[in-house]
N, C-alpha and C positions, 0 to 999 in steps of 0.2 A: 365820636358820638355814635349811638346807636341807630344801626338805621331798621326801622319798620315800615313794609309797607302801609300804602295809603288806600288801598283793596276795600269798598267798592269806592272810594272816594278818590277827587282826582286833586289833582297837584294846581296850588293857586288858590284854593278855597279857607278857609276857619279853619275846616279840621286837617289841615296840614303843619299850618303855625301852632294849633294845638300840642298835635302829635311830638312835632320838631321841640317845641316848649319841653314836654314829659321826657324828651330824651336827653335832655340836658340836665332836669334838676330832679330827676329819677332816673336813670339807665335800668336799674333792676326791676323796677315796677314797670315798664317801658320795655323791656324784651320778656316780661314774665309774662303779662296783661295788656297787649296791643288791644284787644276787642273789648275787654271792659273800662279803659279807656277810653275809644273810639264812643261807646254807649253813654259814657260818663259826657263826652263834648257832645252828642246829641243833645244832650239833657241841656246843657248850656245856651248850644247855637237854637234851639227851638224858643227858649226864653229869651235871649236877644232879640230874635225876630218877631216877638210874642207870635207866635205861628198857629192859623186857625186850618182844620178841614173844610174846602166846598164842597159838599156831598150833600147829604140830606139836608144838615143844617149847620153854623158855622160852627164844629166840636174843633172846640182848642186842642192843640198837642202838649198839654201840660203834660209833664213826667213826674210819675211817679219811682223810683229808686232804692232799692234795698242792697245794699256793699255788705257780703258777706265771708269768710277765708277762716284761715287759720287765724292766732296770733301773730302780729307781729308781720300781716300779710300787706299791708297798706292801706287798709281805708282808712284810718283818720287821715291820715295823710293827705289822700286826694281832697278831703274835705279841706284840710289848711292852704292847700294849692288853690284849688279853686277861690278860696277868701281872700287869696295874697295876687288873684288873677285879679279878679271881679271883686272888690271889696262891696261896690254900688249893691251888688247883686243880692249878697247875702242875709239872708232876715234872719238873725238870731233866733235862737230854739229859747221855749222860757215859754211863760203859761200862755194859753189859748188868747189873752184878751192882751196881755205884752205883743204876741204873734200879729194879732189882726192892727193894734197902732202903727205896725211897724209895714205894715199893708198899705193903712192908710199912706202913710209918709211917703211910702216906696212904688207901690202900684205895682211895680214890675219886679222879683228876686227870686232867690231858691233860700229854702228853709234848710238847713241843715242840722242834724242833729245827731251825734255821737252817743253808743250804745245805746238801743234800742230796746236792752233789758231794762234801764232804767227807767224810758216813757213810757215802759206798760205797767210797770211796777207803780209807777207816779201816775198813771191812767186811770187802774184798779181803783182806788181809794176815792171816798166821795168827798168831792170838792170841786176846787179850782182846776184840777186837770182833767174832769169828766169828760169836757165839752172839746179835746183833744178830738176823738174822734170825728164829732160832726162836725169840726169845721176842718178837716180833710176832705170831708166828704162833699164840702160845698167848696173847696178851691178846687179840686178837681176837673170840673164842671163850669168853674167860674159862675157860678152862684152868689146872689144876695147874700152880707152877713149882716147879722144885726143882733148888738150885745148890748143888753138895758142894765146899766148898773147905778145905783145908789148914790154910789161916794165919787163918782166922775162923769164924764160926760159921755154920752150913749156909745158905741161904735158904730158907724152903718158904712156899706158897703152896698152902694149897685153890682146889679149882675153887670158883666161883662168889665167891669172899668178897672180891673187889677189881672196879673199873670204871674199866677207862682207856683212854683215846681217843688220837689220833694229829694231830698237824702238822708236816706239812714243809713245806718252801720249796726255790725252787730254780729257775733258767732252765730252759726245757724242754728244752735237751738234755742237762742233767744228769740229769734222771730216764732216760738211755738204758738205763743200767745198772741198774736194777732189777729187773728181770723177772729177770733170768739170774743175779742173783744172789740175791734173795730168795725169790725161787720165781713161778711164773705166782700162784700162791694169794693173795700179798700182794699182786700188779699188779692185780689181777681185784678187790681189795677196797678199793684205795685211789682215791677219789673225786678227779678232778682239776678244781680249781677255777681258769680263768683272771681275773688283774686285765688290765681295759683300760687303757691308756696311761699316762703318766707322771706323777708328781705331782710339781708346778712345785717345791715346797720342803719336805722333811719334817722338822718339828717334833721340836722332844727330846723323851722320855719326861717328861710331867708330875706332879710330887705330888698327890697327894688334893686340897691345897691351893689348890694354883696354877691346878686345871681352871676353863675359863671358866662352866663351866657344870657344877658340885659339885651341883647337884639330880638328874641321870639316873644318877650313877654311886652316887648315895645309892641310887637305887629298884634301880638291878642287887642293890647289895649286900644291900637287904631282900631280894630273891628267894633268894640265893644261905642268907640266915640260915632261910629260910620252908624254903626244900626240901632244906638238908641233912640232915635226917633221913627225908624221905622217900622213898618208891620206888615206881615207876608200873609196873603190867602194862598192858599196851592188847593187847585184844583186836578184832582187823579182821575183820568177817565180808564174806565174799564175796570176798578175795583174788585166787582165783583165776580169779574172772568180768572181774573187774581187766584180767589178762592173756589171756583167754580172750576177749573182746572188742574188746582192744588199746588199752582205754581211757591206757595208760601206753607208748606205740607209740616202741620205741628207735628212735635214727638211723640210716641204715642201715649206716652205718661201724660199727659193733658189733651186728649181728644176728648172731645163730646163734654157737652157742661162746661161751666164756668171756665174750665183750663182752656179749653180751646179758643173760648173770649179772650181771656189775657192774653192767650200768643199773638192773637192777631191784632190788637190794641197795639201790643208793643212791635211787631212789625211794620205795623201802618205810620209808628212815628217813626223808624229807621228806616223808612224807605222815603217817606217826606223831608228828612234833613240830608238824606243823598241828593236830591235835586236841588233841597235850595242851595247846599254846599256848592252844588255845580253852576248852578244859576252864582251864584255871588263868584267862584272861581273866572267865569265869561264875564265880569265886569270889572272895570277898576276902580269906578268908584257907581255904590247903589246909586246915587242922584244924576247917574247921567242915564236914565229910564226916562222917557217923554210922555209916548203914548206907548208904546210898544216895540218889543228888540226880540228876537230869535235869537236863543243860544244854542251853539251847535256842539256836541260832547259828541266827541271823538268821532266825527264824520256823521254821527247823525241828530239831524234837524226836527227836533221832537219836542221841544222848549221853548216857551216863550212864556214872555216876562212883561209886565206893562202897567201902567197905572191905574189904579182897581176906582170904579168909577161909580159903584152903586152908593146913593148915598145914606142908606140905612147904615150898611155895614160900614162908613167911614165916619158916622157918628157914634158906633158902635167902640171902635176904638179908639175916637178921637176921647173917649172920656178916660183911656189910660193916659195918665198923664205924659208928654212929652212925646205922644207919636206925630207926628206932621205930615207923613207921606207912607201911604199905604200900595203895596204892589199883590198882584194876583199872577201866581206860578203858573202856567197853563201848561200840564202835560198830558201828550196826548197817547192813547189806548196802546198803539205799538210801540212806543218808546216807554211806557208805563214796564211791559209785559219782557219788553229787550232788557232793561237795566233789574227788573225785577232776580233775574238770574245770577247779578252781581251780587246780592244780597246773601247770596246762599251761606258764604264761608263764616259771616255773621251771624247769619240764624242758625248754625251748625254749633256755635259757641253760645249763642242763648239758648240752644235743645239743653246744650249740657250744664247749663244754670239749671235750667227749668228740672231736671234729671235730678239734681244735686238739691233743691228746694221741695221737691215731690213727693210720694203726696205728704201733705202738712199737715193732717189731720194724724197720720202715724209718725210723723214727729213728734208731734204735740205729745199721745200718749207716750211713747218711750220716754219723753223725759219725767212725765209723770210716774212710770213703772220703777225707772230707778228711784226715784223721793219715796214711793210709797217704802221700796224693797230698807231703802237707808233708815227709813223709821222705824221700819220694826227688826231691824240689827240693834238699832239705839233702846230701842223699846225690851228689848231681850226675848225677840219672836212674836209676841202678841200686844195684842193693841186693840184699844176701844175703836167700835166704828165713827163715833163720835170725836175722840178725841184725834185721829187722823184724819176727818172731815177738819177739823179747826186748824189743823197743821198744814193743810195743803190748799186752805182757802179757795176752791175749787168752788163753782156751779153744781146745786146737788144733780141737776139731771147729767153732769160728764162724769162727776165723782161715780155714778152708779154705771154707767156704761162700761169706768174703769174698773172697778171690781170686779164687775162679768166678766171684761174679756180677761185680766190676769187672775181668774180663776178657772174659764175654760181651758187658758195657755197652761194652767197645774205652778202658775207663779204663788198662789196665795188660799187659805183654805178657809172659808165663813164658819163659825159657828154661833148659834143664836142661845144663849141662857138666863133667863130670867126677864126677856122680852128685849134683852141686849145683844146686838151683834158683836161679833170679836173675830176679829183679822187677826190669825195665824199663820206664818212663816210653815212651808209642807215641810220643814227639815226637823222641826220644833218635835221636843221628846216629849211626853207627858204622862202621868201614873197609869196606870191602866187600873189602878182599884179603886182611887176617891174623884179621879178625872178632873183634879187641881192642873193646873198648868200655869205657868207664868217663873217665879224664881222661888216659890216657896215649896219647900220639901213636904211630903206627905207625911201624915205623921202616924199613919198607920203602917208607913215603909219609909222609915230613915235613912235606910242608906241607898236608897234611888234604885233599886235591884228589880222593879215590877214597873220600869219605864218602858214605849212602846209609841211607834210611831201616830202621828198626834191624825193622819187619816184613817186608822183604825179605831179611832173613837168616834164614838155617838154620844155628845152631853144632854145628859138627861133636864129634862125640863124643872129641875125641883130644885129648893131654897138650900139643901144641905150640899149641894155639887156646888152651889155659888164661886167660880175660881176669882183666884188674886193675880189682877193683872198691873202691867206695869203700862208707865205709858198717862195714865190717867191726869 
């Protein structure tokens, strides 16, 4: 079997039987991707524990998750592992108002959803998948849902009484369009986790049965019967000395604005499932918590654990369904700031997510520069402004930003006749006597003898220059 360390996680905890799990019914994805696995069982053990921040005020550690690689690199994959881990867990992907029944029923799962070109493509279109975004935007947050419909009966959702987490999948330049259509709020929350390389052969989904190694997916499933009922508060003292120090120092592709948000959203939840992971490693079983225990990691005593006694907050999650006993993580400032440095080799591998996702607003356009550049190959160099607005189904105010900048870049050449714009290709030949251009020969020069590059002309503003374009 492969062995991966357990770095910053110790030995005895979730994400070791995790770990141990992925190297039996993946080796290759398992020594390829040790840390975006590690971030993938974050995303798990935080939903288990439905896990809230004490800080300002209770902010859940719901995960948000973008699995992005090559071909062929293992996300779906992790997504059929995790189903075949946690079947309880998983809310099927499927419309906004299927998503939230399945809420209701569940209270507690992770949504999973494979290729992420398709949700935006099924987002786009007015309908039934509109409301895709904002109800992201309210599980997030654990926010009120409430969907009034006609033909069934209403949905509603209290704040706080459900916990659910996010996975997508998707080549990275499918996630171009998200920002602009889910809002900067969802881009800024979702964690991008890259797989390295290819996996030579990916195995089918296997039975309970058929696994080579039915002893690790047994110890997941204990955890998963151990913490379904319960609910962790973790309180971090010294947070802000965290960032006030720079002990948690973003890369500098996302300093300042929104990026810098996200890094530390997504550290604040890796650095909260290190402790509960360790907190649950010092116990053998959650339920033997009374009033309060000290855990001690690796000689020092900075942990402690105990029954969370306020009774707002234990009304709070006693409306997820099936929590009974709720514990509050108590760590304290120098043991905060000692383990914070275990984190590093971590966030050293989400710099280079964050590097590899960056910035996404020049993703975004390059994949639009190449569509625009393929249409007007198709189009035989020119092209109505029009008619590649309709082709590329674009917002007009990014469609116009786009033609500035790949005509500053000397990608594409405007010219305006007859109160019409026309996208030319700079390679593009055209007469230099009747300033036709497009595939029709000039018929004042048949044999194409007085063609000349198409930036040396200036079309004249008048009804007899009218060119025949293709494209239309």
């Amino acid at each position: 079997m492969v062995q991966v360390t357990l770095d910053p996680y110790m030995p005895g905890g979730f994400i070791e039987d995790w770990m141990n799990w992925w190297c039996t019914v993946s080796p290759d994805l398992a020594s390829n991707n040790p840390e975006a696995l590690k971030i993938v069982g974050t995303l798990v053990l935080h939903t288990l524990c439905k896990t809230r921040l004490l800080h300002v005020s209770m902010q859940p550690m719901t995960t948000f998750i973008g699995l992005f690689g090559e071909p062929s690199s293992g996300k779906s994959w992790i997504l059929k592992m995790v189903e075949l881990a946690f079947p309880e867990l998983v809310v099927k992907a499927g419309t906004p108002e299927a998503i939230a029944e399945s809420i209701v029923e569940q209270r507690v799962g992770v949504i999973t959803w494979d290729e992420v070109a398709q949700l935006i493509s099924q987002a786009k279109r007015r309908g039934y998948m509109s409301e895709f975004p904002n109800l992201t935007n309210q599980l997030y947050n654990t926010q009120s849902i409430y969907m009034r419909r006609r033909t069934a009966e209403t949905i509603e959702l209290p704040a706080d009484s459900y916990y659910v987490s996010l996975m997508l999948t998707g080549l990275e330049e499918d996630y171009a369009g998200v920002g602009e259509l889910f809002g900067r709020g969802f881009e800024r929350r979702l964690i991008p986790v890259y797989l390295r390389g290819r996996l030579p052969r990916l195995p089918r989904a296997l039975d309970d049965s058929e696994m080579p190694n039915v002893e690790h997916l047994v110890r997941l499933r204990r955890w998963f019967e151990r913490l379904r009922d319960a609910g962790f508060v973790i309180r971090m003292r010294g947070l802000e000395k965290l960032e006030r120090e720079r002990l948690l120092e973003p890369p500098e592709e996302v300093r300042g604005g929104e990026g810098e948000v996200s890094w530390f959203d997504a550290a604040k939840r890796l650095l909260s499932a290190v402790f509960i992971d360790r907190v649950l490693s010092g116990l053998s079983e959650v339920s033997e918590v009374s009033d309060s225990r000290s855990i001690e990691i690796e000689g020092f005593r900075g942990v402690e654990v105990k029954r969370y006694s306020d009774i707002q907050t234990i009304r709070r999650f006693q409306t997820v369904d099936g929590v009974k006993r709720l514990y509050l993580v108590d760590v304290s400032e120098n043991c905060l700031i000692e383990y914070a440095h275990s984190l590093k080799p971590l966030l050293g591998y989400l710099a280079e997510c964050y590097n590899r996702f960056q910035p996404r607003g020049e993703l975004e356009l390059a994949s639009y520069i190449i569509r625009v550049r393929r249409f007007l190959e198709r189009c035989g160099g020119c092209a109505s402004k029009r008619s590649l607005s309709r082709w590329l189904r674009i917002y007009a105010h990014k469609f116009d930003e786009l033609l500035k900048s790949m005509e500053q870049q000397g990608l594409i050449v405007q010219r305006v006749v007859n109160r019409s714009t026309y996208i030319l290709d700079p390679s593009l030949r055209v007469c230099g006597t009747c300033r036709h251009f497009g595939t029709a020969a000039c018929k004042y020069d048949p044999k194409r003898e007085g063609l000349v590059d198409v930036l040396q002309v200036e079309f004249a503003q008048d009804k007899c220059y009218e060119p025949l374009v293709g494209g239309e």
